[in-house]
N, C-alpha and C positions, 0 to 999 in steps of 0.2 A: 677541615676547611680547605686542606689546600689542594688532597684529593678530590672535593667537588670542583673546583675549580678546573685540574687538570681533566676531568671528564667533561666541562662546559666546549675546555676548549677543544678536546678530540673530535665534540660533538657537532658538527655543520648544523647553524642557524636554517633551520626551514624557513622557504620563501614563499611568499604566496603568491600563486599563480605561475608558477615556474614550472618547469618538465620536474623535475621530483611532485608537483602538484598534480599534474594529468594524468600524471602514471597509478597514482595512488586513486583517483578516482576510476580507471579501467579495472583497477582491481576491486576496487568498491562494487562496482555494476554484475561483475560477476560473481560475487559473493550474494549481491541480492538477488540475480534471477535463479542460482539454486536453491537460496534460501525461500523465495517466493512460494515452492512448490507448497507451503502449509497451507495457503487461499485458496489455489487452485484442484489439487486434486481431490478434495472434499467435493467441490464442484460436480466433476466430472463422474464420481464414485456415488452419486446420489440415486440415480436409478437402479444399480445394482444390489446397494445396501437395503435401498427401499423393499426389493423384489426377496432379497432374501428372509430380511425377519418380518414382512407383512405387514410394513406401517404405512401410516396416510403420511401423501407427502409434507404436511406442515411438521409429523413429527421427524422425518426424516430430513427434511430442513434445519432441524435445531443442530444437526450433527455442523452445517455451516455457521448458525449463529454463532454455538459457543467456541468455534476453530476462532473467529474472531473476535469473541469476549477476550479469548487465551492470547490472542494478536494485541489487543488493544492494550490491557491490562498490565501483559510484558512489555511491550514499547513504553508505557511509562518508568517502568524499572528499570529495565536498559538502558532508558535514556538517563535517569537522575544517575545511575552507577556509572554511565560512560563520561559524563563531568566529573566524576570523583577517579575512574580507574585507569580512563581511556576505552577504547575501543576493541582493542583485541582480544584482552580476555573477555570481555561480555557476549563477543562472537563464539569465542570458542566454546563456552557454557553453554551457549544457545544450541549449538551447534550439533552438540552431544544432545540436547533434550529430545529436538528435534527428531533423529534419527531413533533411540528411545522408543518415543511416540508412536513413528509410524509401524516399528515392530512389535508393539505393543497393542498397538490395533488391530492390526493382523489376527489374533488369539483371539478376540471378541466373540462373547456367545449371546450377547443380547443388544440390541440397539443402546440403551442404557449407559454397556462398558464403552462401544465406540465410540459412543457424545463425548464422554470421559475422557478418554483418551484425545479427540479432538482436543480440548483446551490446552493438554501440553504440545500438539503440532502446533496450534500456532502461537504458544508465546516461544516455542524454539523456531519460528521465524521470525519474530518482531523482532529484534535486535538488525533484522537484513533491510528493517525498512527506515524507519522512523529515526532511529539513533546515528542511520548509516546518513540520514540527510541532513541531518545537523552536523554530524560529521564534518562532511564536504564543504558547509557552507565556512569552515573554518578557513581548508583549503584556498580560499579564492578571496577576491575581493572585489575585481573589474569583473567578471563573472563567474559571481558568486550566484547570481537568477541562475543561469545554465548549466554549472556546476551541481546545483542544488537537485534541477529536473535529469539532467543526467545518471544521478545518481537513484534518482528515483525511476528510471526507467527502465534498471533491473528489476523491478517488482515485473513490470508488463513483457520485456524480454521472458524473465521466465513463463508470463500467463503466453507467449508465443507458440513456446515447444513443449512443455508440460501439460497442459490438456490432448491434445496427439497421443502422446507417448503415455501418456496415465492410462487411455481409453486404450491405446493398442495393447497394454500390459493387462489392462483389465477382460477384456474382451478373449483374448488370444490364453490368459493364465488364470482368470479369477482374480476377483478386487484382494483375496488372503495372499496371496503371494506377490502382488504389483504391489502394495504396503510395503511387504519385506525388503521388496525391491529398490523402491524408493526410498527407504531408511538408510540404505547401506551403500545405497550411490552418493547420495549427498553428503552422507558425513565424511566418505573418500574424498569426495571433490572439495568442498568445502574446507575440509584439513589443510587439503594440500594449497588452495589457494591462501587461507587463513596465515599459512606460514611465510608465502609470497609477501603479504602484507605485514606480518611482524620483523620479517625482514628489513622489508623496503621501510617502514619507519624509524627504524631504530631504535635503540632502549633510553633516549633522550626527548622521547617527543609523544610521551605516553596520552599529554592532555594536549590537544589541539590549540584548545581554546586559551588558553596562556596568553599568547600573543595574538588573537586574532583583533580584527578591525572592530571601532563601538557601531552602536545604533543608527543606523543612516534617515530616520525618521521619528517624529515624535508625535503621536497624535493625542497626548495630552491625556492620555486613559492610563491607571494603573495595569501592570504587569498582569495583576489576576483580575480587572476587569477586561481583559482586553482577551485575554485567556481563554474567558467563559466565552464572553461574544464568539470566538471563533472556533469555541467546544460546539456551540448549538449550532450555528452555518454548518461546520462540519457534518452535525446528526444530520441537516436535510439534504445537502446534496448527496448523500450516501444514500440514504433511505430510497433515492430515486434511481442513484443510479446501480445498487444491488438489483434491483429486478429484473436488466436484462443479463447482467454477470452472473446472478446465481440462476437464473431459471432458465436460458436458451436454450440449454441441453434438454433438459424435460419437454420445455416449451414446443421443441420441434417432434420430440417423441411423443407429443398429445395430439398433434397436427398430423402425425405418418409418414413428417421427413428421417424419423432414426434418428437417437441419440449419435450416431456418428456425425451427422449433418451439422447437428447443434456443436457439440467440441469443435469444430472448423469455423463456425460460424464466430465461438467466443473467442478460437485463434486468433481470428482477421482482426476481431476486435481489438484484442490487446495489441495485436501486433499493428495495428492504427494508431494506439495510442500511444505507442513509442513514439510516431511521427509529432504528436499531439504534444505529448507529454517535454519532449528537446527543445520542440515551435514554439512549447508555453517560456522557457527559459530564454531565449533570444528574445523573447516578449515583454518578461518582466525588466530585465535589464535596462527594456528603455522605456517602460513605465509606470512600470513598479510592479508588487505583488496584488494590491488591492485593485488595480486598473484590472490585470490579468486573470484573477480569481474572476470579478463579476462580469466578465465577456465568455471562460467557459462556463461557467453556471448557467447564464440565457442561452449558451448554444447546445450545451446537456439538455436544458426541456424542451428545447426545439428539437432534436432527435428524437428521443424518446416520446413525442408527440406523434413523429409518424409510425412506430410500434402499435397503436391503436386503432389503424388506421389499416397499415397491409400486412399481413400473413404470406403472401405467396412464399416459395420457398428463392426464388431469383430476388425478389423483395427486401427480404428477412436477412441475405449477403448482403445489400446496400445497405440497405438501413444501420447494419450492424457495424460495417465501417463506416458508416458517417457518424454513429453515438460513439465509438473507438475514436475518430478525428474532431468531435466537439470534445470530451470530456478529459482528454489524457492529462492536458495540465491542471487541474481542478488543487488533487489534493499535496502536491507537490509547493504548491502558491503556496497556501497554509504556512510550510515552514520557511518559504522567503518570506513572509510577513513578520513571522515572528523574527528571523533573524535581522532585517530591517530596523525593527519597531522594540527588542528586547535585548537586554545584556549577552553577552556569548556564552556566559560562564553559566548559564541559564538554560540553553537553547536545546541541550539533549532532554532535560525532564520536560520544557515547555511544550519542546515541537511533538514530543511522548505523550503529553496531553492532550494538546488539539487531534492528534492523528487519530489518542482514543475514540475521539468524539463521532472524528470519519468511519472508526470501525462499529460503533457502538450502531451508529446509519447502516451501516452495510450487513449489521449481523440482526436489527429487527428486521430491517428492511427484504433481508432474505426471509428472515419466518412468517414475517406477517403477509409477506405474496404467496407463499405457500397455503396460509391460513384462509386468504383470500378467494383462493384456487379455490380449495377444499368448500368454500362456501356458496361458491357462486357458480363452479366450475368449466370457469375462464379466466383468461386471464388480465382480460381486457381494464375490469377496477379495479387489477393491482396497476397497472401502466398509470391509469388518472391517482392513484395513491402515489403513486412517486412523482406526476408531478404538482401533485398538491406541498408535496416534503419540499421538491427544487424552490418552488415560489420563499417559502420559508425562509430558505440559503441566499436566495437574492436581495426581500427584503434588511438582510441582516448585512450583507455584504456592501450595498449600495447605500445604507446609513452609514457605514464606517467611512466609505469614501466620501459622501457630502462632508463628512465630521472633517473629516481631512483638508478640503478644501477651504471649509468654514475658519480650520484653522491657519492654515497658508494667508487668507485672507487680511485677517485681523493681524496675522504678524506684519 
């Protein structure tokens, strides 16, 4: 008893929002854009793999779905183990899988093994996303909206520089050896960040959530219906907005602009929705997650409305940053909502759930544009497939909010 004591008091009280809080979040962000690379370079790697074992592209699309079953599946784990462990080792785990994976890949003699081996790339990146945003929202409390999209905007940092550098390694070495590649860079970098952060938090502050702030909102909905409601939003705005994240690259090599065209294009993207994805958190802040979720959902299907619309290849640049500048904060709301509206001690499995629900959107929503393709051979009714899925996300999102006011009301 009295040695716990004298280590209480060794241990400095974490503050939130303080410079030990910012600094741990810079560290966050870089852990997620190297972790990110599980999303992206399946992306990028899709015509090559395609070309070499001779598959139609909806089957060579499933190599992305199941990259994101293996995303989804793990961020539920990660998240329920990072309430029970903390944070660092479930990074660290991850971190090894990940690298694993891509070496692992690499060796693949049939479509079959690399689908396979997808699923452990991306649940040894889930731990960089979903777990890392619940994380953060501990960290904070005056903003905790921005802390939260910050933290999320290492997923899109990395969709920055890693489509580039996946294609130039692909291009210049073969998709077998930019695997190898990519295995053995990230697990260096990530180590060595990983340590940065077990560092900087010390062996007193393993669980975040201990002292973080309650529930800043009550919409009067249980925990696991409010859950589900924002499991299914989550399926549709994903489902819409996978089609232009998983197919540009293809998309423009069906067109005659080159798969390189396309990787620059998804660049701009993401690297839009960083601007999108920070904007969304200075947004929630002042009002709220549920305000902010259903403003970029209508401005996701407004982008992706003009996808159907113009192909040029000058076109298909704009377009593509303005669906990067409507959509960045989308899935980052999700887990300020939860953390709003949900216990803290909660918020790693919770926000591990809904994310699923955004990947479970983004990994049919990859296949079935593919399938799409393959059927009609355009790509025009997957464009109106996704945003028949966005409409879906709206209506779900915009009853939550009337619910909310309905109840503000009567209080």
């Amino acid at each position: 008893m009295e040695k716990d004591y004298k280590i209480r008091e060794l241990t400095p009280q974490f503050v939130p929002d303080s410079a030990q809080a910012w600094t741990r979040l810079g560290i966050a962000v870089i852990i997620g854009a190297l972790g990110s690379v599980g999303m992206w370079s399946v992306v990028v790697a899709l015509p090559a793999v395609q070309a070499e074992f001779g598959a139609s592209r909806g089957a060579a699309s499933l190599a992305f779905t199941l990259a994101m079953l293996g995303f989804g599946l793990g961020g539920i784990v990660a998240g329920r183990l990072a309430d029970r462990l903390g944070i660092v080792p479930i990074i660290t785990a991850a971190t090894l899988l990940l690298g694993i994976g891509y070496i692992v890949a690499a060796q693949s003699t049939a479509l079959w093994q690399f689908n396979l081996t997808c699923i452990a790339i991306g649940m040894g990146s889930s731990a960089t996303f979903a777990p890392l945003m619940a994380e953060a929202s501990h960290w904070f409390e005056r903003r905790r909206g921005f802390a939260v999209t910050v933290a999320a905007a290492g997923n899109y940092i990395g969709g920055a520089f890693w489509p580039p550098l996946a294609n130039w390694w692909i291009q210049t070495y073969g998709w077998r050896p930019a695997h190898v590649a990519i295995g053995l860079v990230t697990m260096a970098l990530m180590g060595l960040t990983l340590a940065i952060l077990r560092w900087q938090m010390g062996a007193g502050t393993r669980r975040s959530h201990i002292n973080a702030a309650p529930p800043k909102i009550d919409l009067r909905l249980g925990s696991n219906a409010l859950t589900t409601l924002l499991f299914v939003a989550g399926i549709g705005c994903c489902v819409a907005m996978s089609m232009p994240q998983v197919h540009i690259v293809a998309y423009c090599g069906d067109l005659g602009y080159g798969v390189a065209r396309g990787a620059e294009m998804l660049s701009l993207m993401l690297a839009c929705g960083i601007v999108s994805r920070i904007g969304s958190g200075f947004l929630a802040d002042r009002i709220g997650g549920l305000r902010t979720l259903l403003i970029s959902s209508i401005a996701q299907g407004v982008a992706l409305l003009f996808y159907v619309f113009f192909d040029g290849l000058t076109s298909l640049y704009i377009v593509s940053a303005m669906f990067g500048l409507f959509q960045g904060g989308i899935v980052p709301a999700y887990a300020i909502i939860v953390r709003e509206s949900m216990p803290a001690s909660e918020a790693g499995a919770r926000v591990g759930i809904v994310i699923f629900g955004t990947i479970l959107g983004m990994s049919f929503g990859g296949w079935i544009s593919g399938v799409i393709f393959d059927a009609t051979g355009s790509y025009s009714a997957a464009f109106l497939n996704g945003l028949a899925w966005n409409a879906v996300n709206v209506v779900i999102v915009a009853a939550l909010l009337w619910r909310a006011r309905q109840r503000l009301v009567l209080a």
